[in-house]
NULUMDREN-635707 format. One record per residue (C-alpha): residue number from 0; z, y, x. Coordinates in steps of 0.1 Angstrom, whole numbers, plus 2048, in hexadecimal, padded with zeros to 3 digits. Example, Ala and Ser with C-alpha at 12.3 -4.5 7.8 and 13.67 -1.06 7.14 Angstrom:
[0, [84E, 7D3, 87B]]
[1, [847, 7F5, 889]]
END
This chain:
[0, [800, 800, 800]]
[1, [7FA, 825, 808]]
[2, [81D, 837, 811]]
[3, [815, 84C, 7F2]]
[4, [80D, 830, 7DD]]
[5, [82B, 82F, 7C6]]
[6, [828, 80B, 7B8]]
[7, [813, 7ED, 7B4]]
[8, [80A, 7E1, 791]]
[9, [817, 7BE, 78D]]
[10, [823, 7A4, 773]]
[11, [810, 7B6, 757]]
[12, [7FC, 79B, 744]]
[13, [7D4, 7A7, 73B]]
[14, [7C7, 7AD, 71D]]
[15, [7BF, 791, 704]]
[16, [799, 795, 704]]
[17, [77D, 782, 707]]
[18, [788, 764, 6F7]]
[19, [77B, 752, 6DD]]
[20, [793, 756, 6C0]]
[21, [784, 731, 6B0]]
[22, [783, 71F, 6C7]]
[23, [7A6, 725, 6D7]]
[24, [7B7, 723, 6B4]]
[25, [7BF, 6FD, 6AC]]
[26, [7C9, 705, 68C]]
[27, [7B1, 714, 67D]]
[28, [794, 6FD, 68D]]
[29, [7A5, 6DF, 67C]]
[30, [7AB, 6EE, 65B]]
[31, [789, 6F7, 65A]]
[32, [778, 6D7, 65F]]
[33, [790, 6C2, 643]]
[34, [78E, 6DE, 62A]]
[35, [766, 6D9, 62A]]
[36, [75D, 6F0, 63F]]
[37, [756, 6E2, 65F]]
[38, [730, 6E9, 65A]]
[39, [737, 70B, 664]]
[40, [74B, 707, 684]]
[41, [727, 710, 69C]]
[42, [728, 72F, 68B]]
[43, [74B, 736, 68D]]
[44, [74A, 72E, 6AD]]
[45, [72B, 747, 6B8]]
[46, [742, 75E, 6A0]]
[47, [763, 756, 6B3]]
[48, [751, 762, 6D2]]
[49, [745, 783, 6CA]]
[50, [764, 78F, 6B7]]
[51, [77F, 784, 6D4]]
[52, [766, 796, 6EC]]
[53, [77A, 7B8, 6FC]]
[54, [75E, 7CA, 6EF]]
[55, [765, 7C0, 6CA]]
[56, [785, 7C3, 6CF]]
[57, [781, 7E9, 6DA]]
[58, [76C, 7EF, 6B9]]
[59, [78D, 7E6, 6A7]]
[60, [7A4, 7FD, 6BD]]
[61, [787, 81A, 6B7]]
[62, [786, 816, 692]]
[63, [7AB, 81D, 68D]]
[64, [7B0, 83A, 6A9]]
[65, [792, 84C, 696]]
[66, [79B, 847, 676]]
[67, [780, 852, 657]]
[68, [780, 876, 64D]]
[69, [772, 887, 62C]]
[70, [761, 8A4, 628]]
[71, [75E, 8AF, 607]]
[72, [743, 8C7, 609]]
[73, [726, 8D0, 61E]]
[74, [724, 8F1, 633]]
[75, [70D, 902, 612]]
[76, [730, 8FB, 5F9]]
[77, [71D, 8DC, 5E6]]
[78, [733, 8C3, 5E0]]
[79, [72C, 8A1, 5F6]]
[80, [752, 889, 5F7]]
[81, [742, 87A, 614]]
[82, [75B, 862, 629]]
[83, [750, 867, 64E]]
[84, [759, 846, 665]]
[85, [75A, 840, 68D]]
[86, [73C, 82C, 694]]
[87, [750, 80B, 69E]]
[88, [757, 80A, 679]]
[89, [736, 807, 674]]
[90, [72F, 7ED, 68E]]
[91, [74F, 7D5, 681]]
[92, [741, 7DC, 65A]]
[93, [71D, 7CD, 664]]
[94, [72B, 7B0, 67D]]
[95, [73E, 7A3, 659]]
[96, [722, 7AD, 642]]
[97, [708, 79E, 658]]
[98, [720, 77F, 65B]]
[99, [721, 77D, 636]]
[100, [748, 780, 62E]]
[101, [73F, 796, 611]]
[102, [72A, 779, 5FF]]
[103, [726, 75A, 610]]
[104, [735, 746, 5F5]]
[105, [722, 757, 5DE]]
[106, [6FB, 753, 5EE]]
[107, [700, 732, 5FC]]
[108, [71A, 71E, 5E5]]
[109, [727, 6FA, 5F0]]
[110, [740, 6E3, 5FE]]
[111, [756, 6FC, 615]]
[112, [740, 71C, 610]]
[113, [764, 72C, 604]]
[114, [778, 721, 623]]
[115, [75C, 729, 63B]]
[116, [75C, 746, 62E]]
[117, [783, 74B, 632]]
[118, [787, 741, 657]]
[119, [769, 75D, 65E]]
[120, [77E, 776, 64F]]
[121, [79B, 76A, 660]]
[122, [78D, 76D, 681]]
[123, [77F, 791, 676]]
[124, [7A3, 799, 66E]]
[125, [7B2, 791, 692]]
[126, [79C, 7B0, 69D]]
[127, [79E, 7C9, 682]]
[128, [7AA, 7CA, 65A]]
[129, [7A2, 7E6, 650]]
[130, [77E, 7D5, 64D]]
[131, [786, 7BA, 633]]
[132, [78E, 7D6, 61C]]
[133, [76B, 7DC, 60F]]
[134, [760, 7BA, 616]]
[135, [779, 7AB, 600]]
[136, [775, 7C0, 5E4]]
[137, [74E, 7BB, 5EA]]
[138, [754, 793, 5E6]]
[139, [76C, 795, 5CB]]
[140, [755, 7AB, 5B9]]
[141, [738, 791, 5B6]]
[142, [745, 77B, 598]]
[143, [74D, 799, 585]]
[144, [72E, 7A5, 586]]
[145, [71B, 786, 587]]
[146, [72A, 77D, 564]]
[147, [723, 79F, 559]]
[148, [6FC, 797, 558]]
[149, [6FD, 784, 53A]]
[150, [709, 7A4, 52C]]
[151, [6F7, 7BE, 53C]]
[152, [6DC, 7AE, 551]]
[153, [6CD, 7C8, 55D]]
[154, [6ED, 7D4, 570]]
[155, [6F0, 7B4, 581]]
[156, [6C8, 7B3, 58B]]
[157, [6CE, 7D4, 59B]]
[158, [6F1, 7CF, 5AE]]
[159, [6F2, 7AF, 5B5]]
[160, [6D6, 7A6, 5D1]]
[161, [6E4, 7C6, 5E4]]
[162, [706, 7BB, 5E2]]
[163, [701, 796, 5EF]]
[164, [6E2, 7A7, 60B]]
[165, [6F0, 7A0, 62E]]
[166, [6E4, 7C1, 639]]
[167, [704, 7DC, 640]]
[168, [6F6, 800, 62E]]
[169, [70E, 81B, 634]]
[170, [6F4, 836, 629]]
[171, [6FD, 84D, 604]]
[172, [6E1, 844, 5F2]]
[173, [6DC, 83A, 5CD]]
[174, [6DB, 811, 5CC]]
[175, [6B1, 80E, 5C6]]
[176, [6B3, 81A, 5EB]]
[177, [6CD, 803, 5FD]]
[178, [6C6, 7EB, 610]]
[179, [6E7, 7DA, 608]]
[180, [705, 7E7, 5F8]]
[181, [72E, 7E6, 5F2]]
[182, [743, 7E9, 5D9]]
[183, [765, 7F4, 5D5]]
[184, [786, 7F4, 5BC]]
[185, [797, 815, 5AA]]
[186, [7B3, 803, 593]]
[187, [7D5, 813, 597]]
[188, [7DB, 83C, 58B]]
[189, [7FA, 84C, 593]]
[190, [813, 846, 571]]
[191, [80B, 81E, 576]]
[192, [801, 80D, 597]]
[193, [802, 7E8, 590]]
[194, [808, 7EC, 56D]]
[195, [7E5, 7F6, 56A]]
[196, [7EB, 7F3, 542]]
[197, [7F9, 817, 543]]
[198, [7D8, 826, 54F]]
[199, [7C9, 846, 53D]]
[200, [7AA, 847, 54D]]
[201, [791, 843, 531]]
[202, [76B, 83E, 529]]
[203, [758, 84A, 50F]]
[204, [730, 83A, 509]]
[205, [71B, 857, 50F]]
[206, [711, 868, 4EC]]
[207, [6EC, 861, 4E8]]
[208, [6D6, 881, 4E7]]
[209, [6F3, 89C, 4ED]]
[210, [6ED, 89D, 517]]
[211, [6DE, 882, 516]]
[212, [6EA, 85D, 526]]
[213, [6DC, 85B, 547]]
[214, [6D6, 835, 541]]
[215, [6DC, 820, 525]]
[216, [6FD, 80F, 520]]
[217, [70C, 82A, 538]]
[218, [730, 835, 532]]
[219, [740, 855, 537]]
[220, [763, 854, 54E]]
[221, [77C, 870, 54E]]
[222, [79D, 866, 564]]
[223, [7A5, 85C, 585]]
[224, [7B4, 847, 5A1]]
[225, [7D2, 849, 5B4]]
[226, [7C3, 82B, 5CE]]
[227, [79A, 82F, 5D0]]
[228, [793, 815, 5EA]]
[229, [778, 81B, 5FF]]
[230, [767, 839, 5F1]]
[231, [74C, 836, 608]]
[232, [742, 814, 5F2]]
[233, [721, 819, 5DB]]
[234, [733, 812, 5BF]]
[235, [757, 809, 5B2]]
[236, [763, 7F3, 595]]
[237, [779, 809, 581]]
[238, [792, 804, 566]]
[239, [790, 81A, 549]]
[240, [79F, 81D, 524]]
[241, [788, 81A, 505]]
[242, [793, 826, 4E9]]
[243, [7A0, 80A, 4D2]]
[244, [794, 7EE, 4EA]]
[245, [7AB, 7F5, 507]]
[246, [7A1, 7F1, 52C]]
[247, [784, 7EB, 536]]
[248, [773, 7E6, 556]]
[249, [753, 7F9, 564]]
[250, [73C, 7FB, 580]]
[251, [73A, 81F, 58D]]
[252, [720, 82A, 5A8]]
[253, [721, 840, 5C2]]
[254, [702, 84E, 5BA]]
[255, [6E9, 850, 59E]]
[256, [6CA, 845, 59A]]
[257, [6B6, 865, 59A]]
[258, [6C8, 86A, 5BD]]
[259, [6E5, 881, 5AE]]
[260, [70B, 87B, 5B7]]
[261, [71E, 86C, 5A0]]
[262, [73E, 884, 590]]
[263, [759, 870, 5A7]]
[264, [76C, 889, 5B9]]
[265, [781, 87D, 5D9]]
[266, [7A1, 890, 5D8]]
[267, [7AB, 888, 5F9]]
[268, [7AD, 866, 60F]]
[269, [7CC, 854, 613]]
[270, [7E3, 85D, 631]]
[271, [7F1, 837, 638]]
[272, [809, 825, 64F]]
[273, [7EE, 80A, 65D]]
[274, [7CD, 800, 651]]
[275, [7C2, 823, 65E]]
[276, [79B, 819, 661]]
[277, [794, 812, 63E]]
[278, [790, 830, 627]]
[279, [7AC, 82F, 606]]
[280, [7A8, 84B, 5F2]]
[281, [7B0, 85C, 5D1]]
[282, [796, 867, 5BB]]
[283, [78F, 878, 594]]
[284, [772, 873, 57D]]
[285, [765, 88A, 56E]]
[286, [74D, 87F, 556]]
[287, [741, 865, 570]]
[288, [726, 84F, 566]]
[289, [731, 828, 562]]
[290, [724, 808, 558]]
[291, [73A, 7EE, 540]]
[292, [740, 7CC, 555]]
[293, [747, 7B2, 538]]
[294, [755, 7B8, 518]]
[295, [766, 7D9, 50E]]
[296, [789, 7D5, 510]]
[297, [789, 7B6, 525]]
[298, [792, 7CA, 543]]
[299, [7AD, 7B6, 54D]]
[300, [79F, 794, 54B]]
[301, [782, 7A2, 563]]
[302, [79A, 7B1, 57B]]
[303, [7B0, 78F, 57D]]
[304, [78E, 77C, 586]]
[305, [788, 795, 5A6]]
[306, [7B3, 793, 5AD]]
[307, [7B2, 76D, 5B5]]
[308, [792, 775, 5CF]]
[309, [7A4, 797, 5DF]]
[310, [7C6, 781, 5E0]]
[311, [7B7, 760, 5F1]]
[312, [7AE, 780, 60B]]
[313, [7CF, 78F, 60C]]
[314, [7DD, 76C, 616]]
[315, [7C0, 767, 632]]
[316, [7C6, 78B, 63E]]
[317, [7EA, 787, 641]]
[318, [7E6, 767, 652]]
[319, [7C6, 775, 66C]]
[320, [7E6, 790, 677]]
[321, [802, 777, 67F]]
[322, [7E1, 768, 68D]]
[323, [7D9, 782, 6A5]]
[324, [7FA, 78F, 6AD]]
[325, [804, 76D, 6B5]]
[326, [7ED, 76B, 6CD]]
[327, [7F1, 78D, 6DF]]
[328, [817, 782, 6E4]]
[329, [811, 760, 6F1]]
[330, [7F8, 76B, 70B]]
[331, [80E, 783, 718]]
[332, [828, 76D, 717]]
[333, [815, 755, 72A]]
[334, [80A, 773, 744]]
[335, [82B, 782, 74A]]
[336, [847, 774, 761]]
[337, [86A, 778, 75D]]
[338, [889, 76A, 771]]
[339, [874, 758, 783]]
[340, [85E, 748, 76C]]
[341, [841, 750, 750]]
[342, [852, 759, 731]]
[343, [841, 741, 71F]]
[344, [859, 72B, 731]]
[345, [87A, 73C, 727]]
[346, [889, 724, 710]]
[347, [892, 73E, 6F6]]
[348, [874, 74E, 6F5]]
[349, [862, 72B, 6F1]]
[350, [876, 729, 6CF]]
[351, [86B, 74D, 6C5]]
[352, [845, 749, 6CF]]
[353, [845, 722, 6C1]]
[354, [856, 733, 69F]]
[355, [83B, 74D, 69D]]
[356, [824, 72F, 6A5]]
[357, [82E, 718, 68C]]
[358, [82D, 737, 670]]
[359, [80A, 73E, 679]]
[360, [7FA, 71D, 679]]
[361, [80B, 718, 655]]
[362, [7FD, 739, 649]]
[363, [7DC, 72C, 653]]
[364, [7DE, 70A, 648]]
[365, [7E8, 716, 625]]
[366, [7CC, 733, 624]]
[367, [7AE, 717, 629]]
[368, [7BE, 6FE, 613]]
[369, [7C2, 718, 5F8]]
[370, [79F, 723, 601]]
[371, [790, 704, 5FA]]
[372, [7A3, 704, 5D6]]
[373, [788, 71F, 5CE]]
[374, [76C, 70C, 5DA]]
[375, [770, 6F0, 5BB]]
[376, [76E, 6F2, 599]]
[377, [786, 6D2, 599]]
[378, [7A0, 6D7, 57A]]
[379, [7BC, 6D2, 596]]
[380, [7B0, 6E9, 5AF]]
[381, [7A9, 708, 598]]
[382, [7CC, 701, 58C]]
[383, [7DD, 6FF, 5B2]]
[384, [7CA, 71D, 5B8]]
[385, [7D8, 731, 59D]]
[386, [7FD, 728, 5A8]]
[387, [7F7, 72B, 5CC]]
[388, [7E3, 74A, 5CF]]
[389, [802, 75E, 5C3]]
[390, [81B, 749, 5D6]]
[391, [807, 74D, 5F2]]
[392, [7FE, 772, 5F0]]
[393, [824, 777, 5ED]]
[394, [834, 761, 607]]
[395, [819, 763, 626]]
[396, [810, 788, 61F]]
[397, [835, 78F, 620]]
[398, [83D, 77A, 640]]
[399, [821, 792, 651]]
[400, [83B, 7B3, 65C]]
[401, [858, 79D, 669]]
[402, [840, 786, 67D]]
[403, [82D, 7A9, 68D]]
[404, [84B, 7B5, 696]]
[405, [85B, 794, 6A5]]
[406, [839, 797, 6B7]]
[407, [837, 7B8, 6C4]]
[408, [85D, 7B0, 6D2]]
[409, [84F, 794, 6E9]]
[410, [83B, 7AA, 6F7]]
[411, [859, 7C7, 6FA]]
[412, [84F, 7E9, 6FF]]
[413, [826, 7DD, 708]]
[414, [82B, 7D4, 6E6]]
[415, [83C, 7EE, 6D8]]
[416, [823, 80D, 6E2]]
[417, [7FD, 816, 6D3]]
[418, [7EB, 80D, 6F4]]
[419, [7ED, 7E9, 6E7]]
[420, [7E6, 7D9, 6CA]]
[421, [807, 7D0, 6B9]]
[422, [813, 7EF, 6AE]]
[423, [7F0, 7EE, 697]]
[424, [7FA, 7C9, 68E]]
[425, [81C, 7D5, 67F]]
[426, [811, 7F0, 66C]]
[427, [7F3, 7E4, 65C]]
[428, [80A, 7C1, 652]]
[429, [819, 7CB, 636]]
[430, [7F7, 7D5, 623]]
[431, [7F2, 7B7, 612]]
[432, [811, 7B3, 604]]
[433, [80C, 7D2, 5EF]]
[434, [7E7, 7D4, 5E6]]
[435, [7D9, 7BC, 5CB]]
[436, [7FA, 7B6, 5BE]]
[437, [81F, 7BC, 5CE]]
[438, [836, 7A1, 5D3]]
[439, [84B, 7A2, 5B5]]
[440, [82D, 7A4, 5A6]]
[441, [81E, 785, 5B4]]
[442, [83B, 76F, 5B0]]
[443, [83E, 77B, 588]]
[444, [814, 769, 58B]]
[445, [827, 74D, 59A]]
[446, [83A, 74A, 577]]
[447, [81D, 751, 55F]]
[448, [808, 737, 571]]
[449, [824, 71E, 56C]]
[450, [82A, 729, 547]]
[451, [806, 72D, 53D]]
[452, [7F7, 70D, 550]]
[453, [80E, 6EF, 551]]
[454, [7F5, 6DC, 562]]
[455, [800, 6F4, 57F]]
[456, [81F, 6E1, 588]]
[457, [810, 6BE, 586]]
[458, [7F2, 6CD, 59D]]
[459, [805, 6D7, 5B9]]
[460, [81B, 6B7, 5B5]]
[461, [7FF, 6A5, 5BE]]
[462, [7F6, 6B6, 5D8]]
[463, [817, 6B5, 5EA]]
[464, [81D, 690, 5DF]]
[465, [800, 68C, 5FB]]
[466, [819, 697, 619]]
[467, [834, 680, 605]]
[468, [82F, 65D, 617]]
[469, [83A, 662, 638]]
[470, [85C, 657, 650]]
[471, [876, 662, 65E]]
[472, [891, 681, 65A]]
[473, [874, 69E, 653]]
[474, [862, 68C, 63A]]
[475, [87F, 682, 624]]
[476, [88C, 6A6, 629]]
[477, [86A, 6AB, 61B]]
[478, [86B, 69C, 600]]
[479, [88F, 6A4, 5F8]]
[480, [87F, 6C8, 5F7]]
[481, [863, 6BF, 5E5]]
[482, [878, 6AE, 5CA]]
[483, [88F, 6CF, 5C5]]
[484, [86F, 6E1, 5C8]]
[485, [85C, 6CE, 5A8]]
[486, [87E, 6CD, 593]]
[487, [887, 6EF, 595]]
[488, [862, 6F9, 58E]]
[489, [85F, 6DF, 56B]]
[490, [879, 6F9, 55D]]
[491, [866, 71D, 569]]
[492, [853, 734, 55A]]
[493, [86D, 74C, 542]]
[494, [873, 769, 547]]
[495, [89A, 761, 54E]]
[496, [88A, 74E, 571]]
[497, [879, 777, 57E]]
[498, [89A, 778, 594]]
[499, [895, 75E, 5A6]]
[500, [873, 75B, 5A4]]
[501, [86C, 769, 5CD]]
[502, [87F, 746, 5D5]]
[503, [86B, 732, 5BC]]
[504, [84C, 742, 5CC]]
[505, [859, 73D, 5F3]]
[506, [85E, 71A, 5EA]]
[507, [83F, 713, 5DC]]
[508, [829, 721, 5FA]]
[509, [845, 70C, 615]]
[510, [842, 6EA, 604]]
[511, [81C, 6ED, 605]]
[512, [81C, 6FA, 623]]
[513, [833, 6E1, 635]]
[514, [81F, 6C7, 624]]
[515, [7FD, 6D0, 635]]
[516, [80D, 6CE, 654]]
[517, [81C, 6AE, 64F]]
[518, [7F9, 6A0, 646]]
[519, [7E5, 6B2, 660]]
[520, [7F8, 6C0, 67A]]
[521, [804, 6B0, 69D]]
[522, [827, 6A0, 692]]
[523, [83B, 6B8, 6A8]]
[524, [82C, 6D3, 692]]
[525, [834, 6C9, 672]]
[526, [856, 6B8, 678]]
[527, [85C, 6D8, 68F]]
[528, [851, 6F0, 669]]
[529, [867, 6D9, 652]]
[530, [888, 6D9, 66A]]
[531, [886, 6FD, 66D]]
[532, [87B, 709, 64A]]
[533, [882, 6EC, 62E]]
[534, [8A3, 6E2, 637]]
[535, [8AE, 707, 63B]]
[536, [8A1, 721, 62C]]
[537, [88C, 73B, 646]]
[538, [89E, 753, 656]]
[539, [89A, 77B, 65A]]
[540, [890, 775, 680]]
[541, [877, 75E, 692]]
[542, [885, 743, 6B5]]
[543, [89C, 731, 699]]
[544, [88F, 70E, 6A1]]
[545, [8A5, 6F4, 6A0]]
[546, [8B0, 6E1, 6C0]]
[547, [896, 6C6, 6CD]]
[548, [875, 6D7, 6C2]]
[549, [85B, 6CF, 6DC]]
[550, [854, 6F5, 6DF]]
[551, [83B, 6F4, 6FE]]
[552, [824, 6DA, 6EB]]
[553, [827, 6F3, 6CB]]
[554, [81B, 70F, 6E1]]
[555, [7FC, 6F9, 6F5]]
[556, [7ED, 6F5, 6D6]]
[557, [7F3, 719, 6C4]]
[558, [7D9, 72B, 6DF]]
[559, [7C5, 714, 6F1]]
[560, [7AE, 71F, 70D]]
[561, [7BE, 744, 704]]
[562, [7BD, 755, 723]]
[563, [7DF, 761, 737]]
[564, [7F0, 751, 759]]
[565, [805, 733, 74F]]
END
């Protein structure tokens, strides 16, 4: 060293680039090919590749330092609402278009299309989530609108072969001209949020002759939005009152067809803790044109159609997190030395990182099961879906901000600071616990799935009776739990059960996903997942594991290949 040199840098692990996030994930490679969608593991693989690549990577950091900007009017006074982004926005939004997360399913159905499509997104998630956002909404949109058609044909002839194009079009242009297009939600007003029941914003069918309808079967909507998401989409499904018939739902576009801007005004966009890329915004109508998507005053059952597609998401996104921020902490763990060894080798902070391990590969295990739920039209599996998509976007959405933080507390202050990527982990994790549904809101879902669909109960039995046949002290702990479980769920569904229902819906998501593992997983996994969260509830903080886990073997397989010194 120079005598002026003050230091050497040492004993600071590298970043976790340039790996490819499929290949090195175990978990998710395996769920893949026995939920039926092992066809797609080439492409996921190419995919894997080019999104754990530093450059990709960077495109997610970029996004969120430069978050979107509106300008509400153009240096002449007109009025514009234009929502400007950083151009690695723009490059992440055509990597998933072009990938097909916004319609797979939808342009090429089959065995797995639905979990295919649900390991892409979770790798897309593990570099930026403020993505999905319009995606999701996009996807979830498709069934709503595609059953609109036998209504109002023409509305699906026009939006639909934009919507499922593989071709990213950010411009603001009416739809004739896209080359592909996006849609977004505006659902909750400011008296009501989730209770969207107590919304005032209304529509009106334009009066024929006085102004004149700029198309037929055009509505007029007065009202607005507390959340807009992504006002930069070409159109947004909107819930609005009719008078008499109650809510209803309609397409509204950003532009018109003779070019003009539709009367949506963007009030201002959304100053958030995390998902800082994505544009939220609020927004009135006034007088804005919109188009009826199924029956008047069937808003709500259209709404609950898109809710189970934007929830299966919430669960994958929450899971693509604990996914990533697992990750960053065991490579650095695995790069950094202290007392003399890696850190990976402390024994205490084997039982933190195998914890956060363990949590992870159960979050994914149960996101591609339940994704595969929505590839059948089997009685059984629509029914497991409609109890675990609530369980699900409850429990693993809420595990998301204590896992980030346990995380970012590996990697100490590293972890703690913007340079790195934790401190974006933690605050975009508790996203999907709120939007599409809060918690108490899920696990009351939980309940009215029970109540409404007894076939419920007897669906998931069967599913967990699977996991049931094994030996030894974790299985019958297992099925001890199970047992409880199944009793305890014969008797839910009123309304004296809403105080416990959290519990009921924990439960639920732990017994399906300790069965999985049991099933599919290495044995030290899923004995390692029943000792430490069946036979006592989970606690408030990760590294609880119980003595006699085979932590090292936990942590091999949870990042394979992923980079660091060991």
């Amino acid at each position: 060293m120079d005598q002026f040199d003050t230091h050497e840098v040492l004993n600071q692990a590298p970043p976790f680039a340039d790996v490819n996030l499929f290949a090195c994930d175990s978990a998710l490679r395996e769920a893949l090919q026995r939920e039926g969608g092992g066809w797609a593991a080439p492409r996921l693989e190419q995919l894997g590749a080019q999104l754990g690549s530093a450059a990709t990577l960077e495109l997610g950091r970029l996004a969120n330092a430069h978050p979107p900007a509106l300008y509400g009017y153009d240096r002449g006074g007109r009025r514009i609402d234009a929502v400007e982004f950083h151009p690695a926005w723009h490059q992440l939004m055509a990597m998933m278009v072009e990938a097909g997360v916004h319609a797979s399913p939808w342009t090429a159905p089959g065995p797995g299309a639905q979990v295919a499509r649900a390991a892409a997104f979770l790798l897309f998630g593990q570099v930026e989530n403020g993505v999905l956002c319009p995606v999701t909404m996009t996807y979830a949109a498709v069934p709503a609108l595609s059953a609109a058609g036998a209504i109002a044909p023409a509305l699906a002839q026009t939006w639909l072969p934009k919507i499922l194009a593989c071709q990213y079009d950010p411009r603001a242009l009416p739809i004739a001209q896209k080359r592909g297009a996006l849609i977004g939600m505006g659902m909750t007003e400011k008296q009501g949020g989730s209770d969207v029941r107590s919304n005032t914003t209304r529509a009106t069918p334009w009066p024929g002759g006085a102004g004149g309808a700029p198309d037929k079967g055009a509505w007029r909507i007065v009202g607005h939005k507390w959340f807009f998401s992504a006002p930069q989409a070409d159109a947004h499904l909107v819930l609005a009152q009719v008078a008499e018939a109650g809510l209803s739902c309609f397409l509204v576009p950003r532009f018109l067809d003779d070019g003009s801007r539709n009367a949506i005004r963007v009030q201002r966009l959304k100053d958030k803790l995390g998902n800082r890329s994505n544009a939220s915004s609020e927004a009135e109508f006034e007088g804005a044109t919109g188009f009826l998507v199924g029956q008047v005053g069937r808003g709500i059952p259209t709404i609950l159609e898109m809710a189970g597609h934007t929830r299966l998401d919430c669960v994958i996104g929450s899971a693509s997190i604990m996914r990533a921020a697992l990750c960053h902490a065991l490579h650095h763990a695995r790069g950094r030395a202290v007392f003399g060894r890696p850190l990976e080798q402390q024994p205490l902070m084997q039982n933190v990182l195998a914890d956060l391990a363990l949590e992870s590969e159960a979050a994914t295990a149960f996101a591609l099961r339940l994704a595969r739920c929505f590839d059948s039209d089997d009685a059984a599996e629509v029914l497991l879906a409609r109890v675990l998509t609530p369980a699900g976007k409850y429990w693993i959405c809420k595990r998301g901000p204590v896992f980030c933080a346990e995380a970012m507390e590996v990697m100490g202050g590293n972890g703690y600071v913007e340079d790195g990527p934790l401190a974006r982990l933690y605050r975009e994790a508790p996203v999907n616990s709120i939007w599409e549904g809060s918690g108490n809101v899920m696990c009351l879902d939980v309940l009215r799935a029970l109540a409404r669909n007894r076939g419920a109960r007897d669906a998931l039995a069967a599913e967990l009776a699977l996991a049931a046949g094994g030996e030894g002290a974790p299985a019958g702990l297992f099925r001890a739990y199970v047992q409880a479980l199944l009793a305890d769920l014969a008797a839910a569904g009123g309304a004296d059960d809403q105080y416990g229902a959290r519990a009921l819906a924990e439960r639920i998501v732990l017994a399906l996903q300790a069965a999985l593992l049991l099933r599919h997983a290495p044995a030290v996994v899923g004995e390692a997942f029943v000792r430490s969260r069946l036979a006592s509830a989970p606690g408030g903080a990760f590294g609880r594991l119980p003595p006699g886990v085979d932590c090292a073997a936990i942590l091999a397989r949870a990042l394979v290949n992923g980079g660091g010194a060991r």
